[in-house]
C-alpha positions as a Python dict, from the first residue, in 0.01 Angstrom:
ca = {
    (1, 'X'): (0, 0, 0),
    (2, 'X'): (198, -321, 139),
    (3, 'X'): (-26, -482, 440),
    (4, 'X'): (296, -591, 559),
    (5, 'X'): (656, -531, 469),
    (6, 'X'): (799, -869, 439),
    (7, 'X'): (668, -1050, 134),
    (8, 'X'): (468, -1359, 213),
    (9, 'X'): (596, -1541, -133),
    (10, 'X'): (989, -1519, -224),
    (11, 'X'): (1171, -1700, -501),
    (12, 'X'): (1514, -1635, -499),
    (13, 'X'): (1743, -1737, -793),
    (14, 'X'): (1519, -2005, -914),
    (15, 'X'): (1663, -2178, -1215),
    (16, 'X'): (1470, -2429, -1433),
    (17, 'X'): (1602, -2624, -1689),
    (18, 'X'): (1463, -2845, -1986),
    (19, 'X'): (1632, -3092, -2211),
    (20, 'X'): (1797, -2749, -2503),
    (21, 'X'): (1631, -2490, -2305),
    (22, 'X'): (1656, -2293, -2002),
    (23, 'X'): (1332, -2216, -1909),
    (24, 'X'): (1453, -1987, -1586),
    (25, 'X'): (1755, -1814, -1535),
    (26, 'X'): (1791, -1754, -1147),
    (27, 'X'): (1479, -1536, -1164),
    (28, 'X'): (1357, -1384, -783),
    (29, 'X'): (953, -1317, -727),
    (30, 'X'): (834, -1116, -436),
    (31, 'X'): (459, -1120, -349),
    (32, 'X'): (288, -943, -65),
    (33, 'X'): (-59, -969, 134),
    (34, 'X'): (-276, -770, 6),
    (35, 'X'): (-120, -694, -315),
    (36, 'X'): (-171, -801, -665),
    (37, 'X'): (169, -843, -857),
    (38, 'X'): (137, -870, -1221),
    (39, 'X'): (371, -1115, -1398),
    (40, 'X'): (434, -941, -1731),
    (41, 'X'): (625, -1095, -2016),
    (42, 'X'): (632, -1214, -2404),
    (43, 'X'): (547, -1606, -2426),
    (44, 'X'): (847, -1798, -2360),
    (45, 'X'): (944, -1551, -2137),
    (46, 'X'): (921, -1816, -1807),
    (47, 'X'): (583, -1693, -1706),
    (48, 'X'): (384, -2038, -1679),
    (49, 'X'): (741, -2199, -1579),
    (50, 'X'): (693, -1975, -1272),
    (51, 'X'): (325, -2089, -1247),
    (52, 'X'): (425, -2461, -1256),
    (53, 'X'): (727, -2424, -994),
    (54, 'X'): (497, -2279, -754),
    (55, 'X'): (231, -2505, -791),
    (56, 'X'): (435, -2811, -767),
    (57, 'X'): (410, -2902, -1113),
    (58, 'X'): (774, -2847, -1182),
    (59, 'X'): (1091, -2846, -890),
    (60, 'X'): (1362, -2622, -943),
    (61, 'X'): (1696, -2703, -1060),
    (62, 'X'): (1855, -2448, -827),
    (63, 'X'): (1706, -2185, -559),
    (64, 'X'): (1463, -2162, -278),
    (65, 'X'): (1106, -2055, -228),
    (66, 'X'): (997, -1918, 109),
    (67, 'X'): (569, -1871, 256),
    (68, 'X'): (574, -1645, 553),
    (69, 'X'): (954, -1677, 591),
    (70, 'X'): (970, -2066, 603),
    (71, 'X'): (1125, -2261, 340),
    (72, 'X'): (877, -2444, 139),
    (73, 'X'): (1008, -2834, -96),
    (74, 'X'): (713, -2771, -311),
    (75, 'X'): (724, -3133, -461),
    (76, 'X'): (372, -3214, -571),
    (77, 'X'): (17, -3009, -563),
    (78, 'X'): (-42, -3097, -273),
    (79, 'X'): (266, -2983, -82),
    (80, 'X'): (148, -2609, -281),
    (81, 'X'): (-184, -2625, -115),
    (82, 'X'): (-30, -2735, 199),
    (83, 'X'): (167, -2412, 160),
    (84, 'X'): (-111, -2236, 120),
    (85, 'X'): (-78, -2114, -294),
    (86, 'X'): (-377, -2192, -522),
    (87, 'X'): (-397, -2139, -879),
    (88, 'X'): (-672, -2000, -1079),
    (89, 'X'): (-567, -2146, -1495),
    (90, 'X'): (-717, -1924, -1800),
    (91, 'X'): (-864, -2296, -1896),
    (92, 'X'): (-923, -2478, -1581),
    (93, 'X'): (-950, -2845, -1565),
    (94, 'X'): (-1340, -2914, -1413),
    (95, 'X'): (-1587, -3195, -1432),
    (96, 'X'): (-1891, -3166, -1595),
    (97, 'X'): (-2089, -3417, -1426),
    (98, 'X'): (-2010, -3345, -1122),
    (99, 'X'): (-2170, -3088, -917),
    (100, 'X'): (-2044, -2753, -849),
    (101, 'X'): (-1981, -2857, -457),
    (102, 'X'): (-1818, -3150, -538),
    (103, 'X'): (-1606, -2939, -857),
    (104, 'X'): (-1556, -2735, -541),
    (105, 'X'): (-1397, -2981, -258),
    (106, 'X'): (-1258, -3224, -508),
    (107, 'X'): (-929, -3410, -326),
    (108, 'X'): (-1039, -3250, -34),
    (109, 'X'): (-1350, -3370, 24),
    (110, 'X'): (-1476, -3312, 417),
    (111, 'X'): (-1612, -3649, 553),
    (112, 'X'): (-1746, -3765, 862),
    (113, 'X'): (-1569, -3983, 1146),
    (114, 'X'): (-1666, -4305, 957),
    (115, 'X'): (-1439, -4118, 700),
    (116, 'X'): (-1710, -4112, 425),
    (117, 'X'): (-1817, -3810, 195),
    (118, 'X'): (-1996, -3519, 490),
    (119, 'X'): (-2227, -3401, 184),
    (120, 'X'): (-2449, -3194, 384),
    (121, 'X'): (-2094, -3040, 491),
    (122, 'X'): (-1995, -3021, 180),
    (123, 'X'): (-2276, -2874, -5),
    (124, 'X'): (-2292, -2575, 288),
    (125, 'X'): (-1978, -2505, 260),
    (126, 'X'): (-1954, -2471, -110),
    (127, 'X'): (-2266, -2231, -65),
    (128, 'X'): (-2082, -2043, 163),
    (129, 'X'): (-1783, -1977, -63),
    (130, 'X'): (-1986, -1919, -362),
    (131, 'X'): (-2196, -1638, -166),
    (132, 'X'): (-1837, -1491, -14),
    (133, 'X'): (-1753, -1425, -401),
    (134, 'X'): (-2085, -1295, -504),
    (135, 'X'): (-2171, -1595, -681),
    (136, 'X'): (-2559, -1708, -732),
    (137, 'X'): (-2482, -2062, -790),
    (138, 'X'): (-2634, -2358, -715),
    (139, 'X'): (-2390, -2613, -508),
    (140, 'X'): (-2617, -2923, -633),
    (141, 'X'): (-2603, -2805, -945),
    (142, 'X'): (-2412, -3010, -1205),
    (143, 'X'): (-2191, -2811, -1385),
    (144, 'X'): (-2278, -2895, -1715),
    (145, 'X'): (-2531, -2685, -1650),
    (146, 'X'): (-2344, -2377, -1599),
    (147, 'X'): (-2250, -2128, -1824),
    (148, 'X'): (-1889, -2008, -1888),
    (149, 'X'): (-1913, -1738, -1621),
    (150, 'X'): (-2021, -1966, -1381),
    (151, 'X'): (-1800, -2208, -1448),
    (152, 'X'): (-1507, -1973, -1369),
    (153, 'X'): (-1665, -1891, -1035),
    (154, 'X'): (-1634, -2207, -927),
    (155, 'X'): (-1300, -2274, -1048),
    (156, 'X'): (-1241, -1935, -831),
    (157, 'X'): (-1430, -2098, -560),
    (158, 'X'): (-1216, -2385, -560),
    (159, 'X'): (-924, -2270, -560),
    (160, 'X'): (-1035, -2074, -253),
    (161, 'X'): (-1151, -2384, -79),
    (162, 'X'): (-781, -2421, 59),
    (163, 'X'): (-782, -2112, 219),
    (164, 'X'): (-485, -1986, 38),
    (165, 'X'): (-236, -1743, 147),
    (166, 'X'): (-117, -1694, -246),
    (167, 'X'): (-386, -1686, -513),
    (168, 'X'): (-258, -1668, -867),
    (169, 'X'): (-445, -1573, -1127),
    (170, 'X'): (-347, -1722, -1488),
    (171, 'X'): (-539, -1473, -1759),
    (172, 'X'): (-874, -1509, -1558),
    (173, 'X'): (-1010, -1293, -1833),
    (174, 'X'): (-947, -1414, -2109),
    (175, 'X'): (-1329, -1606, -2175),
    (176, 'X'): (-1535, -1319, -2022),
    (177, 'X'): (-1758, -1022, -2105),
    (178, 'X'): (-1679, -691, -2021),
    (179, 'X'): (-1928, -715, -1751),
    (180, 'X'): (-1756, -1047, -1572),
    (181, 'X'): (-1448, -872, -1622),
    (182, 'X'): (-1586, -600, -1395),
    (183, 'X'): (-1737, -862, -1139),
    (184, 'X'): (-1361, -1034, -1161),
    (185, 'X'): (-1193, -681, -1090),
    (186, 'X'): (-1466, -644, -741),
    (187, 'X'): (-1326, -1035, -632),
    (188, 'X'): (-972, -897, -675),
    (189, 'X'): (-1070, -638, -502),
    (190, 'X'): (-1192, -863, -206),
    (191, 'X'): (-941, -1101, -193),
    (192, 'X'): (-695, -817, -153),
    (193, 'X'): (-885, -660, 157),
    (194, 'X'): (-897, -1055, 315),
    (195, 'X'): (-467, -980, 281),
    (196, 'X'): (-438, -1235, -19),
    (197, 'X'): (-121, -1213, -228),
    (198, 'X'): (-228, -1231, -544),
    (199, 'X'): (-7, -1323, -865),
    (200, 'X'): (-214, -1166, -1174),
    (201, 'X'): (-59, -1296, -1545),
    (202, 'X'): (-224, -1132, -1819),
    (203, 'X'): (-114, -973, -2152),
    (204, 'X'): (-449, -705, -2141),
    (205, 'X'): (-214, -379, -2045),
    (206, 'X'): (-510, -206, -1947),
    (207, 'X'): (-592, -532, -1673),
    (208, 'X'): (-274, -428, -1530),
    (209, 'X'): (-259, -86, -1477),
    (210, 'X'): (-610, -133, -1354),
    (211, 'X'): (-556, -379, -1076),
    (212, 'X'): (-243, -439, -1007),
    (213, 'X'): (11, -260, -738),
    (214, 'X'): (334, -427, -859),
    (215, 'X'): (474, -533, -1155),
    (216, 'X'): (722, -821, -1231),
    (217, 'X'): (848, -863, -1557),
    (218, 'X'): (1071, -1161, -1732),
    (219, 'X'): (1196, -1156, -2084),
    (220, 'X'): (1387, -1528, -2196),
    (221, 'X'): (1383, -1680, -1862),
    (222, 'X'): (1516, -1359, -1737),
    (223, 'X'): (1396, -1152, -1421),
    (224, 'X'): (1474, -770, -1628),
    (225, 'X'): (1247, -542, -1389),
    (226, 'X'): (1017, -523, -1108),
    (227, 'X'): (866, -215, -899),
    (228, 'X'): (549, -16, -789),
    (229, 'X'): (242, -37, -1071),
    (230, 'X'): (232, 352, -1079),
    (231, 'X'): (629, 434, -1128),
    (232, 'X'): (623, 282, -1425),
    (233, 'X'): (419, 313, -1787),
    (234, 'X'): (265, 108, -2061),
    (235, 'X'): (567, 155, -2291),
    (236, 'X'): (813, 111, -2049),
    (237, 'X'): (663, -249, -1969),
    (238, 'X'): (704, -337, -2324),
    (239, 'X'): (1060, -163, -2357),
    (240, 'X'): (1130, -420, -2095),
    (241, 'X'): (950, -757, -2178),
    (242, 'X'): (1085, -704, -2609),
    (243, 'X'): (1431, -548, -2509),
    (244, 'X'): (1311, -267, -2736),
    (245, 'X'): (1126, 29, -2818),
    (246, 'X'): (800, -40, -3031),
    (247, 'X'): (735, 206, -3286),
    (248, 'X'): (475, 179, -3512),
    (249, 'X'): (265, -167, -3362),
    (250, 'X'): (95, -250, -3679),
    (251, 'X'): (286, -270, -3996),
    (252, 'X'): (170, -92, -4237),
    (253, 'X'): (12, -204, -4587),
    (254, 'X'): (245, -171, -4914),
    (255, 'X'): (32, -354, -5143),
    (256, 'X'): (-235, -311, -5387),
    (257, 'X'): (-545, -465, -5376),
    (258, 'X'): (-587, -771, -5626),
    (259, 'X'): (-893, -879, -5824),
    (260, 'X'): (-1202, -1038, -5615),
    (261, 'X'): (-1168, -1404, -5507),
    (262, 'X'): (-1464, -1396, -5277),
    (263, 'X'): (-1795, -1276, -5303),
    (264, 'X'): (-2083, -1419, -5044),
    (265, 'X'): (-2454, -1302, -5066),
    (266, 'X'): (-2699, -1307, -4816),
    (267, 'X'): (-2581, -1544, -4590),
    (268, 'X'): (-2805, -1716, -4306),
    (269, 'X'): (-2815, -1983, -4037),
    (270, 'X'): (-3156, -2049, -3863),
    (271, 'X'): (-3020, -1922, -3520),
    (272, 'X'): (-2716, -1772, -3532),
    (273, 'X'): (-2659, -1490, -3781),
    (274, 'X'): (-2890, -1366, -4087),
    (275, 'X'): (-2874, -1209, -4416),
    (276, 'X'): (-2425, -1176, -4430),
    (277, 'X'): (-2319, -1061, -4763),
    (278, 'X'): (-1953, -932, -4840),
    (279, 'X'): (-1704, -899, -5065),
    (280, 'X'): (-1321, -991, -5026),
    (281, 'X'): (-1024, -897, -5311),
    (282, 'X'): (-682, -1065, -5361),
    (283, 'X'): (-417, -911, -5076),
    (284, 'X'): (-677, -784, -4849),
    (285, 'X'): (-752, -798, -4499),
    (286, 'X'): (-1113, -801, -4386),
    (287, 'X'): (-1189, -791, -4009),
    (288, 'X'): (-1504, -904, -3874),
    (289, 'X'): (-1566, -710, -3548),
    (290, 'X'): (-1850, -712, -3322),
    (291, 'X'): (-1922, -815, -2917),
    (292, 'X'): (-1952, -1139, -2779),
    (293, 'X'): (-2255, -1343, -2944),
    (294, 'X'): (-2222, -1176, -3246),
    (295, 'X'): (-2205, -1448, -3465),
    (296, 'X'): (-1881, -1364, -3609),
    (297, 'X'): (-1754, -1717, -3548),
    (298, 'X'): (-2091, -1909, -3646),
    (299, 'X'): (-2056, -1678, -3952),
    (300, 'X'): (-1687, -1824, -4018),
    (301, 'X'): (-1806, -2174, -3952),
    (302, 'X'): (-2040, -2189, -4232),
    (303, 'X'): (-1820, -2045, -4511),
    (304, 'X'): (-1561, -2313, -4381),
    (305, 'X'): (-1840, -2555, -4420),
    (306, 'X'): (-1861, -2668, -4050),
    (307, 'X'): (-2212, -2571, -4065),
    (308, 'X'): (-2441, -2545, -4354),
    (309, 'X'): (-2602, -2220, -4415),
    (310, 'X'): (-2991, -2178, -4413),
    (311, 'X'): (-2972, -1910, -4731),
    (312, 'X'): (-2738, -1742, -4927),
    (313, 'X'): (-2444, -1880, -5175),
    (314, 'X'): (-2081, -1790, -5230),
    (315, 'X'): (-1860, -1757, -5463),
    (316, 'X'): (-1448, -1819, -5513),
    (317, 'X'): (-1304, -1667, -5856),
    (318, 'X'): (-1630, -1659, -5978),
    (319, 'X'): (-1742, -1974, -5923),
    (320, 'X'): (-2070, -2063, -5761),
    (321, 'X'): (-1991, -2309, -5438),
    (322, 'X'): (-2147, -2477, -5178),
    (323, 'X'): (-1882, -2612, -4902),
    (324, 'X'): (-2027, -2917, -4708),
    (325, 'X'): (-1712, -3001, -4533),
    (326, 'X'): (-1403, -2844, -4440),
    (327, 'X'): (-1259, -3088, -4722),
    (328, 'X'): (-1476, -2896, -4944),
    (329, 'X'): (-1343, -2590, -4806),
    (330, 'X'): (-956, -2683, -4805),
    (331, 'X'): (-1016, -2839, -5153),
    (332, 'X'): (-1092, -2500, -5306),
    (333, 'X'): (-847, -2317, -5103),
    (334, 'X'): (-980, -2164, -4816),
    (335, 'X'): (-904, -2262, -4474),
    (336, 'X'): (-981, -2155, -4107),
    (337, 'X'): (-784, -2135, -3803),
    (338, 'X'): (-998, -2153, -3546),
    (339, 'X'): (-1067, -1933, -3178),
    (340, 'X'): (-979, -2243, -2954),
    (341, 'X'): (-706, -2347, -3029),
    (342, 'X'): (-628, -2629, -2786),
    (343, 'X'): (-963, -2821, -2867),
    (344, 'X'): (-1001, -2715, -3284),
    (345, 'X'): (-703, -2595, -3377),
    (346, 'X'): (-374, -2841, -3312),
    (347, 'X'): (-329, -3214, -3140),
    (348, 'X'): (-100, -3087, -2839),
    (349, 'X'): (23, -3463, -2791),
    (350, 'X'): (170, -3444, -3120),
    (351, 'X'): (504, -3277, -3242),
    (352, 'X'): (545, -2937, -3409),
    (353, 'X'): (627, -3124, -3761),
    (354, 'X'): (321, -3355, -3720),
    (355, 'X'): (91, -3087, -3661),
    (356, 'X'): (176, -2878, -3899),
    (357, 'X'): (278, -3155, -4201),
    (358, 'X'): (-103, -3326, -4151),
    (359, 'X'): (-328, -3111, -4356),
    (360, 'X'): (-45, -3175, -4658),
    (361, 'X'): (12, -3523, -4640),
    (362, 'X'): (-53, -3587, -4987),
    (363, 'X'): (250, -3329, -5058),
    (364, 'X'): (480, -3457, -4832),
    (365, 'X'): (410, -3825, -4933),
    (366, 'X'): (504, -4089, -5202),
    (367, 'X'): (311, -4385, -5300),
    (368, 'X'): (186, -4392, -4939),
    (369, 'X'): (495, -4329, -4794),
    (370, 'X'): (558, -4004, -4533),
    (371, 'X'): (874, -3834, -4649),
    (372, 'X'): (998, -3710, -4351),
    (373, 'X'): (1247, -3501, -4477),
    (374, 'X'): (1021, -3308, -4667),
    (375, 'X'): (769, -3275, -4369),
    (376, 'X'): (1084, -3153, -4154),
    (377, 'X'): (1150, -2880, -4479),
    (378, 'X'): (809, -2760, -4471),
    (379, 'X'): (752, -2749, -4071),
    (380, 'X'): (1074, -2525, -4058),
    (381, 'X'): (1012, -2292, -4308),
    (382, 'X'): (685, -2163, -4236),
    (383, 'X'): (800, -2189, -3843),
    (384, 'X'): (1106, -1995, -3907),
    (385, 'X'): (893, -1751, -4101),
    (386, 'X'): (672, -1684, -3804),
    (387, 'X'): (939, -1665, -3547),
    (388, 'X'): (834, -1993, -3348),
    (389, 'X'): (998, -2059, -3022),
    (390, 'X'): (1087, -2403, -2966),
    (391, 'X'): (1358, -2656, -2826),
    (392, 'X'): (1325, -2897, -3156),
    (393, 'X'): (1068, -2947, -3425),
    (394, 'X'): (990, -3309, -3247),
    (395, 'X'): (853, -3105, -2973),
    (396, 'X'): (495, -3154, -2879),
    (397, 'X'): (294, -2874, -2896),
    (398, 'X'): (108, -2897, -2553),
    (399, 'X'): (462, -2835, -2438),
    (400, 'X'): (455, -2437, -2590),
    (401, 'X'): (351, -2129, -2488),
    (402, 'X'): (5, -2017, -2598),
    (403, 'X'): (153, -1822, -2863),
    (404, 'X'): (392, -2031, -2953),
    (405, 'X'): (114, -2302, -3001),
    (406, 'X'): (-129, -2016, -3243),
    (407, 'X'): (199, -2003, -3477),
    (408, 'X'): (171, -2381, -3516),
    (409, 'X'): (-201, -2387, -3604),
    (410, 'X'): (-131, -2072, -3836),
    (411, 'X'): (205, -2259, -4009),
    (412, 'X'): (-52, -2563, -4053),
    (413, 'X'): (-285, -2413, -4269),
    (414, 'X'): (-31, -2186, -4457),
    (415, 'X'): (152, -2484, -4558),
    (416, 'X'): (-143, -2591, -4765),
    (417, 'X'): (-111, -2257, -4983),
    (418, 'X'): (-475, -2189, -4979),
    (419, 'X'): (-586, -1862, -5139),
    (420, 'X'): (-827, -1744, -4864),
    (421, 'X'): (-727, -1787, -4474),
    (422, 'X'): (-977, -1683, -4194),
    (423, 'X'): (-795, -1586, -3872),
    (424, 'X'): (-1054, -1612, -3561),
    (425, 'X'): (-859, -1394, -3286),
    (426, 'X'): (-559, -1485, -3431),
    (427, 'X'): (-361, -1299, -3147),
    (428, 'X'): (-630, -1406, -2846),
    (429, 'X'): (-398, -1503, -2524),
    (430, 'X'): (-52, -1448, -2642),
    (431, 'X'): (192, -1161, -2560),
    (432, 'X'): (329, -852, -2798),
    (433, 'X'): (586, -1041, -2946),
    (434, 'X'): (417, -1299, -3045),
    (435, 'X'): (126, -1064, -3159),
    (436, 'X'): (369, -866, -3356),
    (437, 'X'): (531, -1166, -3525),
    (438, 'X'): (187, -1249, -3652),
    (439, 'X'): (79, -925, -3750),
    (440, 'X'): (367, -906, -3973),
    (441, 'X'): (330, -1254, -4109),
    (442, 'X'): (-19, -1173, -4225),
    (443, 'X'): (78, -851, -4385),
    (444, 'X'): (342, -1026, -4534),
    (445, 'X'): (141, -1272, -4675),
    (446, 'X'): (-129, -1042, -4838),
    (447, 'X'): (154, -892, -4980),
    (448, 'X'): (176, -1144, -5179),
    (449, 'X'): (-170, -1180, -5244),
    (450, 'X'): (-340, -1394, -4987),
    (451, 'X'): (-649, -1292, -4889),
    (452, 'X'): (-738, -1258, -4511),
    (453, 'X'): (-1041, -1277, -4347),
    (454, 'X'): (-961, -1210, -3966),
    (455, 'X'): (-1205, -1193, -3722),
    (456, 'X'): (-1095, -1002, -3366),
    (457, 'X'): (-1227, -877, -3055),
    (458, 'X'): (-918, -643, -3021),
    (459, 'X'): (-1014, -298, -3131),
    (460, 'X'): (-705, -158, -3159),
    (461, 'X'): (-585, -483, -3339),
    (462, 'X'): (-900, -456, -3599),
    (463, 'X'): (-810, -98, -3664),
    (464, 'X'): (-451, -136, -3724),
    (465, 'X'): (-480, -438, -3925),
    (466, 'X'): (-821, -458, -4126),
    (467, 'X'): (-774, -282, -4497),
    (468, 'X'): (-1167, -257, -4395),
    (469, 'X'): (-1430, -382, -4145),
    (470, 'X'): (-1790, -545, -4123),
    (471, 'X'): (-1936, -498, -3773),
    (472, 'X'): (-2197, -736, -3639),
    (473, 'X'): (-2455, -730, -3374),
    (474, 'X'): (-2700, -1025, -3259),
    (475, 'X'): (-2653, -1179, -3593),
    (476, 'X'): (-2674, -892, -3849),
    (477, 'X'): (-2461, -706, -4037),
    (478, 'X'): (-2479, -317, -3942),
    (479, 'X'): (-2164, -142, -4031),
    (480, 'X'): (-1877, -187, -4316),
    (481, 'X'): (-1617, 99, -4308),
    (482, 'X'): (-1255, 162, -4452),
    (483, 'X'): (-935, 198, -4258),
    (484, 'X'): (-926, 532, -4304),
    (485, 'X'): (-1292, 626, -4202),
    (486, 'X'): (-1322, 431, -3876),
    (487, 'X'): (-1285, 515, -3533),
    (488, 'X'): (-1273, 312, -3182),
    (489, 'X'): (-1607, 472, -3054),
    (490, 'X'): (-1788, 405, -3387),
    (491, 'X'): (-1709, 64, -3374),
    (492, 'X'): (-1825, 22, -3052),
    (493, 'X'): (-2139, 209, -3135),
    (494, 'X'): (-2218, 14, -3404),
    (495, 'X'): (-2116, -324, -3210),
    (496, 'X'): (-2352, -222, -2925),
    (497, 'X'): (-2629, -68, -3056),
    (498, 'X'): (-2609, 247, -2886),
    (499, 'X'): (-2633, 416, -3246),
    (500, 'X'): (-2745, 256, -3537),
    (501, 'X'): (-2505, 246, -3870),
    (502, 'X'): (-2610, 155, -4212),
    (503, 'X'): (-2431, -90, -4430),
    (504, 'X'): (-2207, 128, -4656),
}
């Protein structure tokens, strides 16, 4: 497999450290051309740490980093691209009014002897790297007018602009269809044939074993195990990134369903989903599954009162309402934590107590006065509760892990004690610890009689979890099915329309 025996990456005992917290603990990375190398681990494990270091974000406290045998000071982004190592981020930073050659060459612009902007240059250039990865884009075009896809091609593009030696590859999946997954897989595939070492993060298992040749995997900072893609398994890997054996993923339910709390009838938006009507009970958990465009999320944004519906009414305890806000919504105690996180779903530049105290102000408040004492009480107990991994509560959240950061924006809303929560891919982006930790937490809390609408991509995740299951397609309701009736290929039947299934 190896184009070459001698890596063309090497990190030898890198350490890291952060003011409480040692984010690397002499951890070694070996990448070769024509390889991809997955980077494997729970959040907080030193994954993006790695990602930073090598990108010149972050410089190592101790250790050394070698490209094609020479030792590499990788102070600033630029000394990284100088070294030939591009990164590829699961939400890259581009410029919407801008076009997609100027996205392409931006920093690096070429320009002409009078040392002004060659666009001609430019523009041909950027067409030739968007037709060397298959992409029909464009390079005039502004990139506002791009859709997601797209968009991620020419973040690709860029990124390949450098000609890099080391390409890594930060979830690249994670806001694709199935079929751009497949196009991503065929540019893997052709960056490892051009004798690219690629670095490929992702928590999709399946990803891995489909792609990837090696495997790297850290656990607290830790390097625990690294090796050939096909020595190893799918349970090993996660022996080794949670330091134990997983039995039994999903935790099972122990609790009776309560009396209903929700009941919503005939439900419709002018564009985006039609004629919804469900039921939910005390202690249950209701998953919402379906493909992308759906409208499982459109769905959730009118009962949260984001949107207004076009039909249809709803009811909580038996009461006839008609949410025009997410005040409305909160105010009658249901509450929705949203898909995106980083733009919905928490203030990053804010602190782990701020976040989560804001939606209870009026609890944690006297006479107009923030008790911060009480704010401190009620960000650590629901943060203990779901396992959070942090240097202090003060922290600011854009400093955590993905996962780390979805256990804020779930703590926020629990702390309001509403008696409905929607989860929208709750469990999108982070790792199985973190996934686990959640799981429990919700299973926990409908225990106790919260009821829990989640919405999920994750098949095996709306299986395991969902005490039963509306499927969607294009809009429309066309399945509802128990836990103990459903199966993976009925789901995705229903979801695609290859066979049709009735409401039950």
């Amino acid at each position: 497999m190896p184009v070459e025996l001698s890596p063309v990456l090497s990190m030898q005992g890198i350490v890291k450290d952060f003011p409480g917290v040692r984010a690397l603990s002499s951890v070694s990375l070996e990448l070769y051309a024509g390889e991809v190398t997955a980077l494997v681990g729970e959040n907080g494990a030193g994954k993006s740490t790695v990602v930073k270091v090598l990108t010149g974000i972050y410089q190592p406290d101790q250790g050394a980093i070698t490209v094609t045998g020479v030792a590499r000071q990788l102070t600033t982004p630029k000394d990284a691209a100088r070294a030939g190592i591009t990164a590829i981020h699961q939400e890259t930073v581009l410029f919407d009014d801008l076009s997609v050659a100027e996205n392409i060459f931006i920093g690096h612009a070429p320009v002409t002897r009078l040392g002004l902007v060659n666009w001609q240059k430019m523009n041909d250039d950027a067409a030739a790297l968007l037709e060397r990865i298959g992409a029909s884009v464009n390079p005039k075009a502004l990139l506002k007018d791009l859709g997601i896809a797209n968009k991620h091609l020419v973040a690709i593009a860029r990124a390949l602009s450098i000609d890099a030696r080391v390409v890594i590859m930060d979830e690249p999946t994670a806001a694709l269809s199935q079929k751009e997954i497949e196009e991503l897989y065929l540019l893997v595939e052709q960056l490892k044939s051009d004798g690219k070492a690629i670095l490929f993060i992702s928590h999709k298992f399946d990803e891995i074993f489909r792609i990837a040749d090696r495997y790297t995997v850290f656990r607290d900072g830790e390097l625990i195990g690294d090796g050939l893609i096909n020595d190893t398994n799918s349970a090993d890997l996660i022996q080794m990134m949670v330091g134990r054996t997983v039995e039994g993923v999903f935790p099972p339910r122990t609790n009776d369903l309560g009396n209903l709390i929700l009941q919503v009838n005939n439900y419709s938006h002018p564009t985006e989903f039609e004629d919804i009507s469900f039921s939910l009970n005390r202690g249950e958990i209701l998953g919402f599954y379906g493909l992308v465009g759906a409208g499982r999320s459109e769905c959730m944004h009118a009962l949260f009162g984001i949107t207004r519906p076009s039909a249809g009414h709803m009811s909580i305890d038996g009461e006839l309402v008609s949410l025009k806000s997410p005040a409305d919504a909160i105010a009658h105690g249901l509450v929705y934590v949203p898909e995106d996180r980083g733009k919905q779903g928490a203030i990053t530049a804010l602190s782990i107590v701020d976040n989560i105290a804001l939606p209870s102000l009026q609890n944690t408040s006297h006479k107009g006065f923030v008790r911060m004492a009480h704010e401190f009480a009620l960000a650590r107990k629901f943060t203990q509760r779901l396992e959070l991994k942090a240097a202090a509560l003060d922290q600011p959240v854009g400093e955590l892990s993905g996962g780390n950061q979805q256990k804020v924006v779930i703590a926020k809303w629990l702390a309001t004690q509403p008696a409905i929560i929607i989860l929208d891919e709750p469990t999108k982006g982070i790792d199985i610890g973190s996934k686990a930790a959640v799981h429990a937490f919700m299973r926990e809390l409908a225990s106790q009689g919260l009821a829990v609408i989640m919405v999920s991509s994750e098949i095996p995740e709306i299986i395991g979890m969902s005490d039963r299951i509306i499927v969607m397609r294009e809009g429309r309701q066309v399945a509802e099915v128990g836990r103990d009736d459903v199966t993976p290929e009925a789901l995705v039947k229903a979801a695609a329309g290859i066979e049709e299934a009735s409401v039950a």
